[in-house]
N, C-alpha and C positions, 0 to 999 in steps of 0.2 A: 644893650646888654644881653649876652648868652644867658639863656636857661637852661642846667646842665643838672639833669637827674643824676639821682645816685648808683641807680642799678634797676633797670628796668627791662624788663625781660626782653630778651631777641629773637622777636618771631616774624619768620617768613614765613611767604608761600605754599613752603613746599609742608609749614606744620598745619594752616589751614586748611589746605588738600586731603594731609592726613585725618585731621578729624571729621571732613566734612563726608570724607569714605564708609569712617567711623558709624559717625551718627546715621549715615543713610544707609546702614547695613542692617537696621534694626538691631544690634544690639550693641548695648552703651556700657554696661557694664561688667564687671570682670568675666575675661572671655579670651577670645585667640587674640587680640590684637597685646592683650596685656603680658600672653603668654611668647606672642614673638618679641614683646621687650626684655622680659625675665630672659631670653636664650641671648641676645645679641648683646646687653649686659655683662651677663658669665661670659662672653666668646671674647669681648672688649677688657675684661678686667683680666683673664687668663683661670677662672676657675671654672667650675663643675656647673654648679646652677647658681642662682638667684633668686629672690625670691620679690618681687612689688609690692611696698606698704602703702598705704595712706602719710607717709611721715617717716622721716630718721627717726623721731620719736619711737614711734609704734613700733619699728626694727629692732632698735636697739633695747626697749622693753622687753617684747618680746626674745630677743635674744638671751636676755640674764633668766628668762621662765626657762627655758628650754636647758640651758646650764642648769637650773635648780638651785640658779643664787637667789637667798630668800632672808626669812626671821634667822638672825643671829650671826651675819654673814655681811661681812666686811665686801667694800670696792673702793681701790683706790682712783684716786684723777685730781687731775689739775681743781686747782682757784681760779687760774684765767680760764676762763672757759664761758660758755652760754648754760643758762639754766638745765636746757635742755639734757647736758652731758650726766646732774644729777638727780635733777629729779626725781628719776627712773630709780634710780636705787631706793628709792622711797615707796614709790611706785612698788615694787616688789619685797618691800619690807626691811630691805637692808639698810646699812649704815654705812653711809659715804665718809672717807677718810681724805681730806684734803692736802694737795703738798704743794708748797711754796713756789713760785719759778725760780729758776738758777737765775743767779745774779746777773743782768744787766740781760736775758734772753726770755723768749717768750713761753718757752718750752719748760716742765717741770722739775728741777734739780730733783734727778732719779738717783743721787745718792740714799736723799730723804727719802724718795718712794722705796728704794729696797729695803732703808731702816722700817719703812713701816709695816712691812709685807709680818703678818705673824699666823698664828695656826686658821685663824677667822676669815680672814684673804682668801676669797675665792676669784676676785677679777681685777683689773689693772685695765681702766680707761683712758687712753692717749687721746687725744685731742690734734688734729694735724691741722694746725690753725692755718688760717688763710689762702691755705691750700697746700702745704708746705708738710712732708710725710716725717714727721719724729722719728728718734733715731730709736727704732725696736731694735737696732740691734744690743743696745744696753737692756734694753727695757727685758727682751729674755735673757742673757745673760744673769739681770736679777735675780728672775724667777726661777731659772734652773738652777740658783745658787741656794736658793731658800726655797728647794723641791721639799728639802727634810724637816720645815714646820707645817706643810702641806697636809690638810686632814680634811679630805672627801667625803661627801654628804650622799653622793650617789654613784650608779655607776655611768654615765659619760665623763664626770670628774676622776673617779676612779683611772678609769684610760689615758686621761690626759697625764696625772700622777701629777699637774703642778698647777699654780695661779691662769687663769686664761689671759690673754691679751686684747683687749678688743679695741679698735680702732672706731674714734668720733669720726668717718670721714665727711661730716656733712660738708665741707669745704673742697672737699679734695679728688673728687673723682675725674682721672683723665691723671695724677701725678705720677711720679715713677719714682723711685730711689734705687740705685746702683744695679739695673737693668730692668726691675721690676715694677708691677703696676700697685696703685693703692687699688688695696683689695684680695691680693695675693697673699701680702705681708704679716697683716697682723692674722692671730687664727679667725678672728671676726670682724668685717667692718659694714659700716652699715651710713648709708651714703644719705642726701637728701636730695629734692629737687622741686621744691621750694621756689616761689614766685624768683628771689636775688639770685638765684644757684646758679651758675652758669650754664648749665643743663637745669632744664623746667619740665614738669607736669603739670604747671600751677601750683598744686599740692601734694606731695607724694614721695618715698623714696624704695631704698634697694638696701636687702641685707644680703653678702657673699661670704664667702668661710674659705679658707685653705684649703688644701684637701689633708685628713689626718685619717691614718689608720684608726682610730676610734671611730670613726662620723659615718654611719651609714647615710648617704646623700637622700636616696629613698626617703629612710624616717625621719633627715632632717628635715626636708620640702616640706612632709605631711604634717608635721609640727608647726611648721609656720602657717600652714595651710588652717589646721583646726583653731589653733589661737586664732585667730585671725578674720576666722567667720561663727561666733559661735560653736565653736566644737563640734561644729557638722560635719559629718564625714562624708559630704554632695554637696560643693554649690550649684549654683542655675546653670552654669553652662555646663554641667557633667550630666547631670539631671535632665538637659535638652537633649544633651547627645545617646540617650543609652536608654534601653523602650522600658526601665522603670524607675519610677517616684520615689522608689523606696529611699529611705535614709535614718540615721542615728543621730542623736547628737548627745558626745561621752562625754562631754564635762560641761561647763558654762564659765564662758571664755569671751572671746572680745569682738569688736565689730570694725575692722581698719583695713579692708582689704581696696585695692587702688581698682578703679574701674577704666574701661578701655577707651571712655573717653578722653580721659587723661592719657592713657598709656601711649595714644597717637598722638602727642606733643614730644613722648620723650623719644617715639620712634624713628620720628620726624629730624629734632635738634640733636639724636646721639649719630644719625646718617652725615652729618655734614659739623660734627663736634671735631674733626681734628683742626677745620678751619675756624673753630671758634677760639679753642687753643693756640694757633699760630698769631692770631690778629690779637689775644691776650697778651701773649709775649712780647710781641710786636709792640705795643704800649710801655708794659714794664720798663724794656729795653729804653723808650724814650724820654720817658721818668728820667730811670736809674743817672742818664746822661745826663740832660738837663736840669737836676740838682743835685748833682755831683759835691757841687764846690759850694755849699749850703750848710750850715749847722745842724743836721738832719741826720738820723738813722734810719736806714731804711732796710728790708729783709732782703735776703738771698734767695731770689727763685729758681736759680738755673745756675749750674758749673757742669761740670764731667764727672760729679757722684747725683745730682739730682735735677729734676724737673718739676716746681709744683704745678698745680692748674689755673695757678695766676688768677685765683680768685679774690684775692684783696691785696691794695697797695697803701701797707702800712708806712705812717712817718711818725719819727719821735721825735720833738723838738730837745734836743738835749740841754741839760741844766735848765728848763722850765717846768713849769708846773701847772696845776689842772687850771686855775684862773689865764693864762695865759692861752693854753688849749681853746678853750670856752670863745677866749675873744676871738683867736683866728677863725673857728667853725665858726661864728657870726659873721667875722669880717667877709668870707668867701660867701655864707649863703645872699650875703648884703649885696654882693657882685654874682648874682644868679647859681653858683657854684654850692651845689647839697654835699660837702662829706658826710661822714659817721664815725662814731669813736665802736671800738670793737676792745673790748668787752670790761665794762664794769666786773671787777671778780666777785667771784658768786660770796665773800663774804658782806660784801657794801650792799648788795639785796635784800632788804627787810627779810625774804621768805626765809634766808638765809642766817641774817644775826638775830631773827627772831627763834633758830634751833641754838644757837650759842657759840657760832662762829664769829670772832672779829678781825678785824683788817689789821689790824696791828698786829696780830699772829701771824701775816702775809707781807711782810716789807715790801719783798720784790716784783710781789703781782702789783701792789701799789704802785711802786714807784715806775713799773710797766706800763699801765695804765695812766697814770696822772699829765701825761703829754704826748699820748699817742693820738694821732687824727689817719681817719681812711681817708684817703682819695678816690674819688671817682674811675673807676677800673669797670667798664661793659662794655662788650661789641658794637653797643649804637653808638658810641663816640666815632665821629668824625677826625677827620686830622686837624682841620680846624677847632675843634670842641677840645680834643686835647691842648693845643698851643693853646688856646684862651685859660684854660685851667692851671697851665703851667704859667703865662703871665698872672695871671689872679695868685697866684702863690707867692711868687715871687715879688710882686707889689708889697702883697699881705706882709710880707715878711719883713721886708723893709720898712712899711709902716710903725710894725709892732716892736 
């Protein structure tokens, strides 16, 4: 019997070389190695700069500070989603406004998200699940329709004159939609690179922006820069490079900034990331075929309006239910084969029904959820590791 992990990081060589450059340069943390992955980043996504966090998390936190989404101040997003998406809005005081998915899709019926857009709405969190880039082109469409309950609390909101956009891309770095890269698209996205990500730092991610006549690129960097170390306007390596100590620190602020021994993992896996994309696809494609003719839903990663990054390979056993689910992810881990269900909606989360959220006010995140299984989707699959996975499925299936 194969033992077939679920997503286990793909490191070569060429990323132990990098660090081991890293480490033997005397210096480990945040510094020029971290600062040639913030430029190859932006040069890879098609924007201006980037910035290296510690975490999507910490990006996309800090993203809503720097907007001055805060007390009294609405963000809309998904129910299917991971914790992480709201959190943050907690995090910065605000109130997260949930919406339903569209019937029978994974993605949020943005009818309901524009009904809920109101004067309080300062942001709009998509979610580009599985790797897969949501369609912003409705999602502005709303917000420029409902510019005129729009009520600015500062002036970078001022400038924008409407709700923000911000993209969860923690799934999704490397997708495109209709010639363009995730990251370009929405005005904020903010990526991860997380042990499972398909791109790793072990821990850590990337926030990019549009570029918008409002956005001075300058004082957006330095924003992310002060949140991010304490409010120091010097870290160590400015401070090494420049013959004084001298330094401020103007507010008290946070501590998430990525250090460069990390940053040489991503510099490593983002050199040789179009072939990790290729051998994704590559997989997908032999899925999609060999359960074609299966009782199975399966997502759309690729046609000639899009490309995701082929970071998850969701299956929905259609007309079953979560009991049913349960038994195949046993049945496969029983035959060496680890899936994962993605994502419990943040209403079935204690953290969640414990503010006054219930599932029952979300039908279709449920009935999304209640028979959805991942498969096994990573570069260290073998060709053989896939055929066994796809026999194991197949068996399973016939079993159950």
């Amino acid at each position: 019997m194969r033992k077939i992990p679920f997503s286990p990081p793909d490191i070569s060589q060429a990323e132990i070389d990098e660090v081991v450059k890293v480490v033997k340069s005397g210096w480990i943390t945040t510094g020029p190695e971290t600062k040639l992955f913030e430029s190859r980043i932006a040069e890879y996504c098609n924007v201006q700069r980037a910035v290296c966090l510690s975490s999507q998390t910490s990006c996309a936190e800090l993203t809503l500070r720097i907007l001055g989404v805060g007390p009294g101040d609405e963000v809309i997003l998904p129910a299917y989603t991971y914790t992480a998406t709201a959190s943050i809005v907690y995090h910065v005081g605000a109130k997260p406004v949930m919406i339903d998915c569209k019937s029978g899709s994974f993605e949020m019926d943005y009818d309901k998200m524009e009904a809920a857009i109101n004067h309080n709405t300062k942001a709009i969190i998509a979610v580009d699940l599985a790797g897969i880039i949501c369609d912003y082109d409705r999602i502005f469409e709303a917000v420029e329709r409902q510019k005129r309950v729009f009520e600015p609390k500062n002036e970078l909101q001022e400038k924008f004159g409407r709700v923000f956009v911000i993209s969860d891309g923690a799934h999704a770095f490397g997708a495109m939609r209709e010639g363009k890269m995730c990251g370009e698209i929405a005005d904020f996205t903010n990526f991860s690179f997380h042990a499972v990500k398909n791109m790793t730092t072990a821990e850590g991610g990337a926030a990019v922006h549009r570029s918008h006549e409002a956005i001075d690129e300058d004082w957006m960097y330095k924003q992310y820069m002060l949140l991010s170390l304490h409010g120091q306007t010097k870290d160590a390596y400015t401070k090494n490079k420049v013959a004084s100590w001298e330094y401020d620190v103007v507010d008290t602020q946070y501590k998430c900034n990525m250090p460069d021994v990390l940053a040489a993992l991503g510099v490593a896996q983002l050199s040789r990331y179009d072939k990790i994309l290729e051998r994704r696809h590559q997989l997908i494609k032999l899925y999609n075929e060999e359960l074609k003719d299966l009782p199975i839903q399966v997502l759309n990663h690729c046609d000639e309006h899009h490309r995701s990054s082929g970071h998850l390979y969701f299956v929905r056993f259609i007309g079953k239910d979560d009991e049913y689910r349960n038994k195949f992810y046993n049945m496969m881990a029983e035959n060496g084969v680890m899936c994962n269900v993605h994502f419990k909606p943040l209403p079935m989360l204690s953290a969640y029904s414990n503010k006054g959220f219930r599932i029952l006010d979300f039908p279709n995140a449920y009935n999304m959820h209640k028979n959805q299984l991942s498969l096994p989707l990573n570069t260290t699959l073998s060709d053989d590791d896939v055929w066994y996975v796809l026999e194991t499925f197949k068996r399973t299936i016939k079993t159950l």
